[in-house]
C-alpha positions as CSV (number, residue, x, y, z in Angstrom):
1,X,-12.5,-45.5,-3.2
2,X,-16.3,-46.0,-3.9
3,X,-18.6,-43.8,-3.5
4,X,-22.3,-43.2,-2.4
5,X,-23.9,-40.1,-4.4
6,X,-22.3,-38.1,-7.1
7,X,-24.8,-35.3,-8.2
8,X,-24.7,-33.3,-11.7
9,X,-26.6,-30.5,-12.3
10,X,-27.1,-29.4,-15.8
11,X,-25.1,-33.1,-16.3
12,X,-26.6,-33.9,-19.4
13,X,-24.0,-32.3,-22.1
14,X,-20.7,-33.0,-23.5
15,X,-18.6,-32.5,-19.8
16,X,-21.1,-34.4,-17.8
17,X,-21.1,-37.5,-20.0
18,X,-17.7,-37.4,-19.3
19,X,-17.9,-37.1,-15.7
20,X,-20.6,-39.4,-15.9
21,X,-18.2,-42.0,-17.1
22,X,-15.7,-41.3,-14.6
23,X,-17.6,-42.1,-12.1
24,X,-19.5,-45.0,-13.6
25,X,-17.5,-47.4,-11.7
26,X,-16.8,-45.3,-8.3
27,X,-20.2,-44.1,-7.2
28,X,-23.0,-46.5,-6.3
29,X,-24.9,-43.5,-7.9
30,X,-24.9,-40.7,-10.1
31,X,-28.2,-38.5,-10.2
32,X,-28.2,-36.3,-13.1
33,X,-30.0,-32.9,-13.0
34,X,-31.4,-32.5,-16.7
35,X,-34.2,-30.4,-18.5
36,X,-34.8,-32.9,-20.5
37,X,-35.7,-36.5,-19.1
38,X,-33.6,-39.3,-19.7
39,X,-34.0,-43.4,-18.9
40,X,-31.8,-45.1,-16.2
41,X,-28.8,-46.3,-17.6
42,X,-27.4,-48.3,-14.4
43,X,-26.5,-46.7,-11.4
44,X,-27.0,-43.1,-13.6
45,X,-30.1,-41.8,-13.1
46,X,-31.7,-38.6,-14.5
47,X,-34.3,-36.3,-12.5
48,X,-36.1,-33.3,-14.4
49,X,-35.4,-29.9,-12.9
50,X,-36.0,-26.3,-15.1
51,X,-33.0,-25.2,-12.7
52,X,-34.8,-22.3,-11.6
53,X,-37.6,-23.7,-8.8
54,X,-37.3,-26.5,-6.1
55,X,-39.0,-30.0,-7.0
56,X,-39.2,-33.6,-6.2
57,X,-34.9,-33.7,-6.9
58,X,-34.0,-31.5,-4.1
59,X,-34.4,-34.7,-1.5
60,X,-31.6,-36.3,-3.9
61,X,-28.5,-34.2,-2.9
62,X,-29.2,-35.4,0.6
63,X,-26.2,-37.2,1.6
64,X,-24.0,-36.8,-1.6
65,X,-20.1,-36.4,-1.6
66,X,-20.1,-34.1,-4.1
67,X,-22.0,-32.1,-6.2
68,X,-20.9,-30.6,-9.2
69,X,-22.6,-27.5,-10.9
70,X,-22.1,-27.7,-15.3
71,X,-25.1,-25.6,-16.1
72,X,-24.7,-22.5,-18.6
73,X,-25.8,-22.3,-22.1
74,X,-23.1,-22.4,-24.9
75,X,-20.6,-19.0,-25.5
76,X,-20.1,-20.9,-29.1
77,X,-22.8,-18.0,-30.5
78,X,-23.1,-14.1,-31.5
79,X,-23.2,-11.6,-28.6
80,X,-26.3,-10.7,-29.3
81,X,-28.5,-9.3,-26.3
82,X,-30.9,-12.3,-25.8
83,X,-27.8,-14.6,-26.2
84,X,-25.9,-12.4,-23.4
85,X,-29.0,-12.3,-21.1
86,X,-29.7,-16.2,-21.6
87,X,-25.8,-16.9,-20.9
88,X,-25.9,-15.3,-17.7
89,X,-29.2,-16.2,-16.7
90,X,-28.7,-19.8,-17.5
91,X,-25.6,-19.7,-15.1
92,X,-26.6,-17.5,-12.5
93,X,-30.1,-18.9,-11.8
94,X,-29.1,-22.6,-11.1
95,X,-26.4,-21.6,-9.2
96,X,-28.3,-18.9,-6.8
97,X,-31.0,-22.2,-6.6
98,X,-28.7,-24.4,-6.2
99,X,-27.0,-22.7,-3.2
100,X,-30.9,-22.0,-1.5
101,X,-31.1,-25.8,-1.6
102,X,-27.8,-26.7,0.1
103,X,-28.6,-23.9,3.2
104,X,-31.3,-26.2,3.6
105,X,-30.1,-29.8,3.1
106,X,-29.8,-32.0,6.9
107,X,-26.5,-33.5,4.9
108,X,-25.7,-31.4,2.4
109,X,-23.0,-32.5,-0.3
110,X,-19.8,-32.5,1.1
111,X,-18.1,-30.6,-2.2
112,X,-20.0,-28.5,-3.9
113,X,-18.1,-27.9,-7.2
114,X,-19.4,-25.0,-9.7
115,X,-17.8,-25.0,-12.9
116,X,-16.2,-21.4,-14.0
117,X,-13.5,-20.3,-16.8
118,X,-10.2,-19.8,-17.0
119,X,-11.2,-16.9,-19.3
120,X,-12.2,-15.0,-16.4
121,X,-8.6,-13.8,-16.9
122,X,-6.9,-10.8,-19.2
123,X,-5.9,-11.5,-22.6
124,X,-2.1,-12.6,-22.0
125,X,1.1,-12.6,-23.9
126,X,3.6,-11.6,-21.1
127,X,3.3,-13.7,-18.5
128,X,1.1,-16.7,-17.2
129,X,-2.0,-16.1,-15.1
130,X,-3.0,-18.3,-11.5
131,X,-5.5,-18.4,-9.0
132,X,-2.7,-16.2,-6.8
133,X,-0.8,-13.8,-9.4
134,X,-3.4,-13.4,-12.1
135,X,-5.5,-10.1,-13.2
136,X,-8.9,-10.3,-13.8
137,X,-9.7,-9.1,-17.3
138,X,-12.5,-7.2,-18.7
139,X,-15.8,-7.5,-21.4
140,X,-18.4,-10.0,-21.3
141,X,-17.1,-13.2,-20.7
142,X,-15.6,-11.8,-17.7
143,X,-18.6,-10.5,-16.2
144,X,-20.7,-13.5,-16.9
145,X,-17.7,-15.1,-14.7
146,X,-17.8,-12.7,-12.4
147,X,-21.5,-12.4,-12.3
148,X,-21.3,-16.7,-11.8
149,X,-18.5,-16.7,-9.1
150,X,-20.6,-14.5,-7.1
151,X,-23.7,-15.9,-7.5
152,X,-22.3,-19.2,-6.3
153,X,-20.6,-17.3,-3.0
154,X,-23.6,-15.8,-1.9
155,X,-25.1,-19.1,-0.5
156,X,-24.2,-19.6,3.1
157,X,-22.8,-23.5,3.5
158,X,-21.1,-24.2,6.8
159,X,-21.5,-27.7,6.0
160,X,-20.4,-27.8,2.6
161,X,-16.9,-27.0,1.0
162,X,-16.7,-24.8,-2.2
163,X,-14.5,-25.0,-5.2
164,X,-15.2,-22.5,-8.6
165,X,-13.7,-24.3,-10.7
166,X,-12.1,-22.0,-13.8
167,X,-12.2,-24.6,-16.4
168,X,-9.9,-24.2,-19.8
169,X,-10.8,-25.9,-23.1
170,X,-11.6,-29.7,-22.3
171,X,-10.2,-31.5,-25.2
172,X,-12.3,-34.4,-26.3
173,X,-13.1,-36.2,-29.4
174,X,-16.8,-36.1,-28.6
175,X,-17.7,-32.5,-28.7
176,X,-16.3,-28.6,-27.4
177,X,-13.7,-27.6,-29.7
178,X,-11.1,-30.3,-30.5
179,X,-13.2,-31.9,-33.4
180,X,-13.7,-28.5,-34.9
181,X,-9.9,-27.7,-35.1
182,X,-9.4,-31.3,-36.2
183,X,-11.7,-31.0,-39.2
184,X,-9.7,-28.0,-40.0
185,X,-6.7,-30.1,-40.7
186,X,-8.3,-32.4,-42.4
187,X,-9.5,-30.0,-44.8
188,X,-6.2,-28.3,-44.9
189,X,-7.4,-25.2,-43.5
190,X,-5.0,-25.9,-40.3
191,X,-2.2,-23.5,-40.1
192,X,-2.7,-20.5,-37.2
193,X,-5.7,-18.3,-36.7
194,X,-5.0,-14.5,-36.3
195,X,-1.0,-14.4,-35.7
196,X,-1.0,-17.6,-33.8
197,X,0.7,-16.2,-30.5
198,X,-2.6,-16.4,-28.7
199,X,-2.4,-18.9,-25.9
200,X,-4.5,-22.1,-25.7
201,X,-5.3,-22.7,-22.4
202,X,-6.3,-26.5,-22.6
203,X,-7.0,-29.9,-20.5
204,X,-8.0,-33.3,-21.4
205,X,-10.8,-34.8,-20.8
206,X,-9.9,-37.4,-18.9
207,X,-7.7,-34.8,-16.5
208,X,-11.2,-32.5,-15.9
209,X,-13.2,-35.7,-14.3
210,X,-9.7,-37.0,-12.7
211,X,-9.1,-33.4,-11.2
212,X,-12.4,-33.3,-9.6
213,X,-12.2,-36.7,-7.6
214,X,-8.8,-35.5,-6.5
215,X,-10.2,-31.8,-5.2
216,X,-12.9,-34.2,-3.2
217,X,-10.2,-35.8,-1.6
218,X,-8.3,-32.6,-0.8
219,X,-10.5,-31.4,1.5
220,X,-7.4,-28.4,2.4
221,X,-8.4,-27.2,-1.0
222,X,-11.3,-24.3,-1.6
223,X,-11.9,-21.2,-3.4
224,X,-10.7,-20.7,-6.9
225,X,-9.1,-23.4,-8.7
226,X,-7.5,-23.5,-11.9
227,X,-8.5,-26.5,-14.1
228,X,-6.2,-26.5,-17.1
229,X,-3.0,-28.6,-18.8
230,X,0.3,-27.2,-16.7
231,X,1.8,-26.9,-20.3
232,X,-0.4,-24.0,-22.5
233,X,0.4,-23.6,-26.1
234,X,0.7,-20.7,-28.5
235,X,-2.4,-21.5,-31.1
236,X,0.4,-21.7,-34.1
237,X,2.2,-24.0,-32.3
238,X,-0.8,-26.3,-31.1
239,X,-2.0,-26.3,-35.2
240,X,1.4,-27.3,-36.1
241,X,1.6,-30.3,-33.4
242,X,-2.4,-31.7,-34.8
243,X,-1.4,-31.6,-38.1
244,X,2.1,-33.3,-37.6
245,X,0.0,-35.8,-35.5
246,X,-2.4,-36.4,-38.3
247,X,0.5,-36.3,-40.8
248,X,-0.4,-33.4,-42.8
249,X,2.6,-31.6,-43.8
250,X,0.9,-27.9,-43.9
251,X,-2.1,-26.1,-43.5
252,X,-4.0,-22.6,-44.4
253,X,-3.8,-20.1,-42.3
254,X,-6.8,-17.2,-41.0
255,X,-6.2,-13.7,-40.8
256,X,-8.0,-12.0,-37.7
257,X,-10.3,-10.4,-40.5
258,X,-11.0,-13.6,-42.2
259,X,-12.1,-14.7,-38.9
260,X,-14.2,-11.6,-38.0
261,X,-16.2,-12.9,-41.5
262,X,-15.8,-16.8,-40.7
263,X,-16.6,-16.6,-37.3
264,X,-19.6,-14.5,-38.0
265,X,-21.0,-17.0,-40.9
266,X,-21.1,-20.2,-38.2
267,X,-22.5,-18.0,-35.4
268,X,-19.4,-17.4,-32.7
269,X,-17.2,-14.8,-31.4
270,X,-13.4,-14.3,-32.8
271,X,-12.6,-13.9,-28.9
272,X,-13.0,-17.9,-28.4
273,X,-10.2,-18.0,-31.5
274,X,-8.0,-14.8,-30.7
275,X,-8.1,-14.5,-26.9
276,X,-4.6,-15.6,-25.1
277,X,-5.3,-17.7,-22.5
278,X,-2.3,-18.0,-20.6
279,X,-3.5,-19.7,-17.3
280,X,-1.6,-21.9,-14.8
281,X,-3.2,-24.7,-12.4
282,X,-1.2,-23.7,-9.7
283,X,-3.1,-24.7,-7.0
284,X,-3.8,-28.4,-8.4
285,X,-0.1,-28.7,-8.9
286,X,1.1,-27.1,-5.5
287,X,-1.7,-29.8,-4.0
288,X,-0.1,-32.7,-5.9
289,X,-2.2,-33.2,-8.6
290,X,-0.1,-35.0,-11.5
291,X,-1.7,-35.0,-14.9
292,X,-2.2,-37.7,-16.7
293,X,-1.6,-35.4,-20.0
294,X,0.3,-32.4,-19.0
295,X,2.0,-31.8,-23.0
296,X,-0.4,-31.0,-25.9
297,X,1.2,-33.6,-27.9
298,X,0.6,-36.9,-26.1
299,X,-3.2,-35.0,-25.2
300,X,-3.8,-34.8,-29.0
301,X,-1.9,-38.5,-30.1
302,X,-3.9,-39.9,-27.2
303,X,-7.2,-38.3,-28.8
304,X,-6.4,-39.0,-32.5
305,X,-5.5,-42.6,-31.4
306,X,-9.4,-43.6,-31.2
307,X,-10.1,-42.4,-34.7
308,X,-7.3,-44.2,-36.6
């Protein structure tokens, strides 16, 4: 199916190039809603927006199938209050902007997609979480969620379906935080962090763009929506499957207190490491979404096949 207008706000990092790409070939155009400008590169074109006032790129989402919300600054850093108020600022604001401009819009977008996080859920060892079943946790990257979620329901959209999408860790050679664990087995240093029961609540890269042309198509789908691999992993197991892919026979382990020190040298939280995230696309699945890589191992062969 081709397309006429695919819109991404805040399109301009690591997940937007990838949905970017996706599209490429299925959407006469793709307008890209960046801080920063950026030339035409064919039918991808990038408007400048602060994501906080109305300009010359609200006209733009007239008339587009979908438009899909990626903006939010990076959890990889310290908790430190300016970092805390700018990760929820930097999500909330677009969003709340965003949703003044669709009220608005003659044709609005037809799918409005915000991203979210599967993290929005407890820390969980006993049992898996969904959109249905699972508990809501608590701490901070739960309220930025909640705070994000909330902002995006506000807006009024008669005309315009919504999806918050709860996102797990997109696995990509490119960026996020496959090439960091990768380097880690190269270096040896690839055994489990903490005690390795954590859950990894993951999805390919190619699976995140797929999923969202499929949710377009599924107009019977709204609200929450889990986007992660049907098949999560206990961290010890996941190391264990990159390094046998890579063929290194073992690899260092991290104590949780080595990682309070590590992760506190490079500028991160030990929750991105030690949190179990135990989360279940339910509702993708139940729909009839198939994965393309539903198993760690043929997400991370697949991966490591472009570097060999």
């Amino acid at each position: 199916m081709k397309y006429k207008k695919i819109i991404l706000a805040g399109g301009n990092g690591y997940l937007g190039g990838v949905l970017a790409g996706y599209y490429r070939n299925l959407a006469d155009e793709i307008i890209i809603l960046s801080r920063k400008p950026k030339a035409t590169d064919g039918n991808i074109k990038t408007l400048v927006w602060d994501g906080k006032t109305e300009g010359d790129w609200v006209s733009q989402l007239e008339g587009a199938e979908m438009l899909i919300n990626l903006c939010g600054k990076n959890v990889n850093c310290r908790y430190t209050n300016t970092n805390r108020e700018e990760i929820v600022n930097s999500r909330v604001a677009p969003t709340k902007l965003l949703g003044k401009v669709v009220e608005k819009l003659k044709e609005p977008p037809k799918l409005w997609i915000n991203l979210s996080s599967a993290t929005i859920y407890r820390h969980a060892e006993d049992r898996p979480q969904d959109e249905a079943t699972g508990d809501i946790g608590y701490g901070f990257s739960i309220d930025v969620c909640q705070q994000w979620e909330a902002a995006f329901y506000e807006s009024i959209t008669p005309k315009t379906r919504k999806i918050a999408l709860r996102m797990g860790i997109v696995l990509g050679m490119a960026d996020s935080a496959f090439p960091r664990l990768f380097n880690l087995v190269k270096f040896g240093l690839g055994g489990k962090q903490g005690d390795g029961k954590q859950y990894l609540n993951w999805v390919h890269e190619q699976d995140a763009a797929r999923c969202t042309e499929f949710l377009l198509q599924h107009t019977e789908l709204d609200g929450a929506v889990n986007c992660t691999a049907p098949a999560p992993i206990q961290n010890a197991a996941f190391m264990a499957t990159l390094r046998k892919a890579w063929g290194i026979p073992f690899g260092l382990p991290t104590a949780a207190w080595l990682l309070n020190i590590g992760m506190a040298v490079v500028g991160s939280e030990r929750e991105l490491i030690l949190k179990s995230r135990w989360v279940i696309p339910t509702r993708l699945l139940d729909a009839g979404y198939q994965f393309l890589f539903a198993e760690a191992e043929y997400a991370i062969k697949d991966l490591l096949s472009i570097t060999k």
